[in-house]
N, C-alpha and C positions, 0 to 999 in steps of 0.2 A: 383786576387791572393787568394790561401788558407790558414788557418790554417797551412797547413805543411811548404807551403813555407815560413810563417812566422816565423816559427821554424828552416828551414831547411838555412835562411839568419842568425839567430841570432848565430847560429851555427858557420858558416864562417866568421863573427864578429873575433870569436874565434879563428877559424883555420887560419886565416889571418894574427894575431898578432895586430893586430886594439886595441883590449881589452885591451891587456897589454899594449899599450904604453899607450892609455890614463888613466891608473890603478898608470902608474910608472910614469905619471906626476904630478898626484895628491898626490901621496905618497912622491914626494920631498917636498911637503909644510910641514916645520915643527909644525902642530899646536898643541902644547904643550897647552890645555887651564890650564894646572895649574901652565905655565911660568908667572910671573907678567909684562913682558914685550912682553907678544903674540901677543898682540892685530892687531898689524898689520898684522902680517902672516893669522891670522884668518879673519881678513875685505878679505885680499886678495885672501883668499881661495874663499869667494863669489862670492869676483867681476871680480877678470881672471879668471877663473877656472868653478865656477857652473853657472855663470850668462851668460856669453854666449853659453856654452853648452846647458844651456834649451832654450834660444833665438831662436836658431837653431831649434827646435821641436814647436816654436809657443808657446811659454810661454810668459808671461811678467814677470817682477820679480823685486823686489825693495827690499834690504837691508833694515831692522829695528834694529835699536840698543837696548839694551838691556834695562829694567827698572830697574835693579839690577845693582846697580856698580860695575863696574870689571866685567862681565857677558860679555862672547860674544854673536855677535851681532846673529841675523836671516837672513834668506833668506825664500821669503815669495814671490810662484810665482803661477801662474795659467795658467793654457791652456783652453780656455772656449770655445765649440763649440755651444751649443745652451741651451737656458734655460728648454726646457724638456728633457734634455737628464740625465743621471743618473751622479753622480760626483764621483768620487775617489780622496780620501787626502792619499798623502803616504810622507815618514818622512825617514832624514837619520839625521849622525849628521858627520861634516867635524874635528871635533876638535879627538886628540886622546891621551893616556897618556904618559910621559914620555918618551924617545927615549930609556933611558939609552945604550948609545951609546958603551961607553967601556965594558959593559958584553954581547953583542952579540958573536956568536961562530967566530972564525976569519974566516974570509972571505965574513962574512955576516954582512949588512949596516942596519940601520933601516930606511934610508930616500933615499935610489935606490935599485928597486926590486931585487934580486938574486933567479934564478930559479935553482934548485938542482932535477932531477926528475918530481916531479908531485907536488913541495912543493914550493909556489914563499914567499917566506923571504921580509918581510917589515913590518915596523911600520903602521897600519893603513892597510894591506889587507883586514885581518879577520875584523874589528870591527874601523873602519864602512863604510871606505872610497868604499873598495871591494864592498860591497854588494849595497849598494845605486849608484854604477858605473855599477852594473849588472843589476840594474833595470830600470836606464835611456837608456842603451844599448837595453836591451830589448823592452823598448817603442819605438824607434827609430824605431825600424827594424819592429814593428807590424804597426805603421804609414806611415813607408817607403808599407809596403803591402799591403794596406789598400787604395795607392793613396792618402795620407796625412789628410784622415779622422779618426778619432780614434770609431764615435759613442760615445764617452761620453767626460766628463769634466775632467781634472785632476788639481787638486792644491796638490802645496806640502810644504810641512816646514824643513829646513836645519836649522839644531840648530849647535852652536858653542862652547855649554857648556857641553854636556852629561857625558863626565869624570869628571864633576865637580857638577853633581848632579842634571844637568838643569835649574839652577838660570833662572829664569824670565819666564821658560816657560808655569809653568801656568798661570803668567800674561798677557804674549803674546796671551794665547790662549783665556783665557776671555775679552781681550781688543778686539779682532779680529774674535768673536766668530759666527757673522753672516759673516762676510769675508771669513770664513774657512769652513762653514755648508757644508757638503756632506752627500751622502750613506753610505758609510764605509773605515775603512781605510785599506789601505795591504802595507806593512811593511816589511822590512826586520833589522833583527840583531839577534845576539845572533847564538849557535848550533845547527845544527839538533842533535836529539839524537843519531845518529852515521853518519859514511862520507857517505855510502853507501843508509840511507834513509831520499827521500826526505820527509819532516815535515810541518807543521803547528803547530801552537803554537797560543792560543786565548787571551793570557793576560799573566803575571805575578805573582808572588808572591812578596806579600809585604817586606819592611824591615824595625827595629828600631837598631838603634844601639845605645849603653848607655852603662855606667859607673859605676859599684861596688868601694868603695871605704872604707877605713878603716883607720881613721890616732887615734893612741890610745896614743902619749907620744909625748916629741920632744927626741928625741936623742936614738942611739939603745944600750943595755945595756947588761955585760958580760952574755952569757949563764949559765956558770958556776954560778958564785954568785944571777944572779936573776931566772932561768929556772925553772918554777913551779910555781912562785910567779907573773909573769907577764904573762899579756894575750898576745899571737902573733898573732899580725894582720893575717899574711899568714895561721897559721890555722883557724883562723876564719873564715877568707874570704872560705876559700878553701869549707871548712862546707855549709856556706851561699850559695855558689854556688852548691854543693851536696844535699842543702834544694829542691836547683829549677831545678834541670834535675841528673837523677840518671846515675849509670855508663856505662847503655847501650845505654844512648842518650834518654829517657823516659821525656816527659818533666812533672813536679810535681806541677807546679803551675796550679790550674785549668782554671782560669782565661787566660789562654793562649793557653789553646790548643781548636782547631778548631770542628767546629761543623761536623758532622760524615759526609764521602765522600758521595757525592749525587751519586746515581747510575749510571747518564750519566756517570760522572768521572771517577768509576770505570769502567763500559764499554770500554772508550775511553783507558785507560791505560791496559786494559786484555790483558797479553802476551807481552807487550815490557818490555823490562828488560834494564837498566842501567846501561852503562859501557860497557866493554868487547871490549874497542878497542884496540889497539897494544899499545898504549903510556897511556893507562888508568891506575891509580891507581885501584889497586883489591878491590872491593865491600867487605864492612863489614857486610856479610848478617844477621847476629845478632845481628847488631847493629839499635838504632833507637824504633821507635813505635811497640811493640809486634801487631801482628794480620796483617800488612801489608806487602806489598810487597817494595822492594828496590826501585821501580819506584814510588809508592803509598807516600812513603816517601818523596822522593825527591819534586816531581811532586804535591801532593794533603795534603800533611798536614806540617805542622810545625819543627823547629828544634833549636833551640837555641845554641849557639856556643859561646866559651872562646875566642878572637882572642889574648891576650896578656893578660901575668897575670905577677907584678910584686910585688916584694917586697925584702928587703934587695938589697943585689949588685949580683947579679947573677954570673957577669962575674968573683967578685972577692971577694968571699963569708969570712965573717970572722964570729969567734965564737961571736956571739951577735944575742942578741932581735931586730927585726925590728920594728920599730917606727909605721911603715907606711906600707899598701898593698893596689894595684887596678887592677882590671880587668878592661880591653876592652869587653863588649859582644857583642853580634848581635841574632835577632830574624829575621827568614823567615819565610812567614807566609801567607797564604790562605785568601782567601776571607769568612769573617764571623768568623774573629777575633777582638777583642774588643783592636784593636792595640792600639786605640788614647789613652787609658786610662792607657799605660802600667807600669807608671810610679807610678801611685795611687795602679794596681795590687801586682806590687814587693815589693812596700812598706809594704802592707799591708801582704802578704804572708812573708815577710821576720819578721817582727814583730811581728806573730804568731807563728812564731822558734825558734825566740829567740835569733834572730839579730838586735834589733830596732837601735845597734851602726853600723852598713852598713850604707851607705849612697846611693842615686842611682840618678844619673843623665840622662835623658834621652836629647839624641845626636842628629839627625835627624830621621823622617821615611817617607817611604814614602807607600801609600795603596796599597794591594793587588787587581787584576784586573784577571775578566774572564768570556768570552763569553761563553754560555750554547753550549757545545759540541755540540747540536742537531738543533742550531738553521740553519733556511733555506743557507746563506753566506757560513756557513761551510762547509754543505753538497754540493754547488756547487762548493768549493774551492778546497774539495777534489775530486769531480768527475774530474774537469778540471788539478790536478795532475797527477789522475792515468792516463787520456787519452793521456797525453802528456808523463810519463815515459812507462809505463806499470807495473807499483810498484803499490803499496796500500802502499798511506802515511801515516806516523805516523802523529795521532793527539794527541796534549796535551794539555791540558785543559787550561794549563799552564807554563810558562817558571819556571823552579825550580829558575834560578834567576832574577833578579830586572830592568825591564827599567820605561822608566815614561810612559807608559801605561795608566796611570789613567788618565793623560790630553787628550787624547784623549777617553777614556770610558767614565768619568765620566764630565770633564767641556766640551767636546765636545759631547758626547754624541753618539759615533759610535759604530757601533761592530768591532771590532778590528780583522784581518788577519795579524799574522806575519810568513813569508815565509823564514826560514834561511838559509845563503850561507855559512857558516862557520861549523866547527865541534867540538867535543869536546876538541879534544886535538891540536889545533890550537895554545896557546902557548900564547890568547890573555893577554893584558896589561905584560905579560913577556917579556925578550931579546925572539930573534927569531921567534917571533910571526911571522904566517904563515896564506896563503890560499891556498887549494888543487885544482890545476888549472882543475883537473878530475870533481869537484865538483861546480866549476867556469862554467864548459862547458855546464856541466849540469843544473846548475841554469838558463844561459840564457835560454836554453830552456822551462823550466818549468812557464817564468815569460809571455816570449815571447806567450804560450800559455794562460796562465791566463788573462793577458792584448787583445790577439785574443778575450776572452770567454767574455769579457767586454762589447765590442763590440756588441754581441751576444744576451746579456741581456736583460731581458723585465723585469720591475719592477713592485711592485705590495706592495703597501704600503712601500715603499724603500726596500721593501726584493726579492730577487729572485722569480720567479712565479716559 
């Protein structure tokens, strides 16, 4: 068998309807991981559902439960063909968010696919169940051509918490860290930067999210008789947060902003632009970092964001001083920002304003992650793209948003490939959330090749020769 006709089966996977049934079986599992009573649905997603799917391809695979309480559990399997052969770790996660069942558009379910066009409707297509179903299909059919040799090793990790932030998975991976040791990893989640181009993606950007907060009195007091004589939390705060990113999106703390785009990155971003799809909000192109590009933004530097700002009753505003004001923030943020520290940063810069009465909590973060666009992986990653579409894929340095990335960069220590099946305006964690079965058809193919090109590999200090 060739290359093509390993491509040209993964295909008819597709055209057969094979894909979608077993896509719409795994999308009835409700696995809600931020239900407190999941727990079972999620074990079961393992053990009917991925454990003997991989069986079936010469895996072995064992359930680990989690070290974190409340934490769903792992699925932790390998397919080993020989000890000099090269390994591949690749990673999905079975758990998804919320159904919200009664805001879906009427006629469409979040837990049995409805296909509308080119648009198959379900909880869990797009992110994550879809894409980790397009990658074991895809292995399938390159094993199936192959006469049931692959040339190299595969292990993989099914996590059951990633809408929840991945409780335990960097413990998992440091507990398991010679059990896990491969080449590299290739991955799918998240968008390509639009439906039409296929992507690559080497890492993430980071996140913190934390807390402003302002509580000045107990009790809110008439506008009229105190107004001038009392401080208001809400403009303070408002100020305090106008200290640390100005109105075009500029961020002002120094301490937070990234050190200047390495020129791979610029490279790898020259000419893809951001946005522009039929269901995309319109680009605020003067919005953000002066000097950069709307992708350079997104993609290679920094951004700080309000997610909630409260104070007084909003819904039911009366003439009176508010006691009390808080913002929700969030920081995105690149590799070779001084994240861990941010909380010591705001402090400090806030108290140099002439807010030392803010207060700032810092929430969770998690590190920014990203493979050097030029390293030897990439560049094979994309020739074995372009040979199978006849596209030139986009490469991004980085996913503008957040997976855990880091457990495999940095406690495992891979270069990281993520290959996305999904697009921007897919609808993910919202009602309706979608995958474009055009983009479904075409992913098998792209993977179907990539895992051929595996095959193919001669290594040479664990990198491509």
């Amino acid at each position: 068998m060739t290359r093509s006709a390993a491509i040209s089966q993964a295909t008819a996977h597709y055209d057969s309807g094979a894909f979608l049934d077993t896509l719409n079986r795994r999308v009835a599992y409700k696995t809600e991981s931020q239900e407190a009573d999941s727990g079972e649905v999620l074990r079961a997603y393992l053990s009917e559902e991925m454990t003997p799917a991989l069986a079936a391809l010469g895996f072995t695979s064992r359930i680990v439960p989690n070290p974190v309480p409340g934490g769903g559990p792992f699925l932790i399997a390998q397919r080993h063909e020989g000890d000099g052969l090269p390994t591949v770790l690749t990673y999905g996660h079975g758990d998804v968010v919320r159904g919200y069942d009664a805001q879906w558009r009427d006629g469409l379910k979040p837990w049995e696919i409805v296909v509308e066009g080119d648009r198959w409707y379900g909880r869990g297509t797009a992110d994550n169940k879809g894409q980790h179903t397009i990658n074991l299909a895809a292995l399938a059919e390159v094993l199936a051509a192959r006469g049931g040799k692959l040339g190299y090793n595969v292990k993989m990790i099914v996590e059951m918490g990633e809408e929840m932030g991945s409780p335990g998975l960097h413990a998992i991976c440091e507990q398991l860290r010679d059990e896990l040791r491969a080449d590299v990893l290739i991955a799918s989640d998240g968008p390509r930067l639009a439906a039409t181009r296929p992507t690559v993606f080497l890492g993430s950007r980071g996140l913190v999210n934390f807390k402003l907060s302002l509580n000045l009195r107990d009790g809110a007091h008439h506008s009229g008789n105190w107004g001038g004589l009392l401080r208001n939390p809400g403009i303070v705060l408002a100020n305090a947060i106008a200290s640390m990113v100005d109105g075009n999106g500029k961020i002002l703390v120094q301490g937070l902003r990234p050190p200047e785009l390495p020129a791979s990155v610029r490279r790898a971003l020259a000419g893809l632009e951001a946005g522009g799809g039929p269901n995309d909000p319109k680009v605020d192109a003067d919005y953000g970092e002066p000097g950069l590009t709307p992708t350079e933004r997104v993609i290679g530097w920094n951004n700080i964001e309000v997610l909630a700002f409260k104070t007084g009753n909003p819904e039911k505003p009366v003439n009176a001083i508010p006691p009390y004001a808080y913002a929700h923030m969030q920081i995105r943020f690149v590799v070779g920002t001084d994240w861990e520290h941010l909380g010591e940063i705001v402090r400090a810069h806030l108290d140099a304003h002439g807010f030392p009465m803010v207060e700032v909590e810092v929430e969770r973060g998690v590190m920014a992650t990203r493979l050097d666009p030029e390293d030897p992986w990439v560049l094979w990653a994309l020739a074995s793209l372009r040979e199978t579409t006849g596209k030139a894929p986009v490469l991004l340095p980085n996913l503008g948003g957040t997976l855990p990335n880091d457990v495999f960069a940095d406690v495992l220590g891979l270069p990281t490939l993520w290959v996305p099946h999904s697009y921007p305006a897919c609808s993910q964690h919202a009602p309706d959330e979608h995958l474009l079965g055009s983009v479904a058809r075409e992913a098998l193919q792209i993977m179907a090749g990539l895992f051929w090109d595996l095959g193919e590999l001669g290594l040479k200090e664990g990198k491509p020769r």
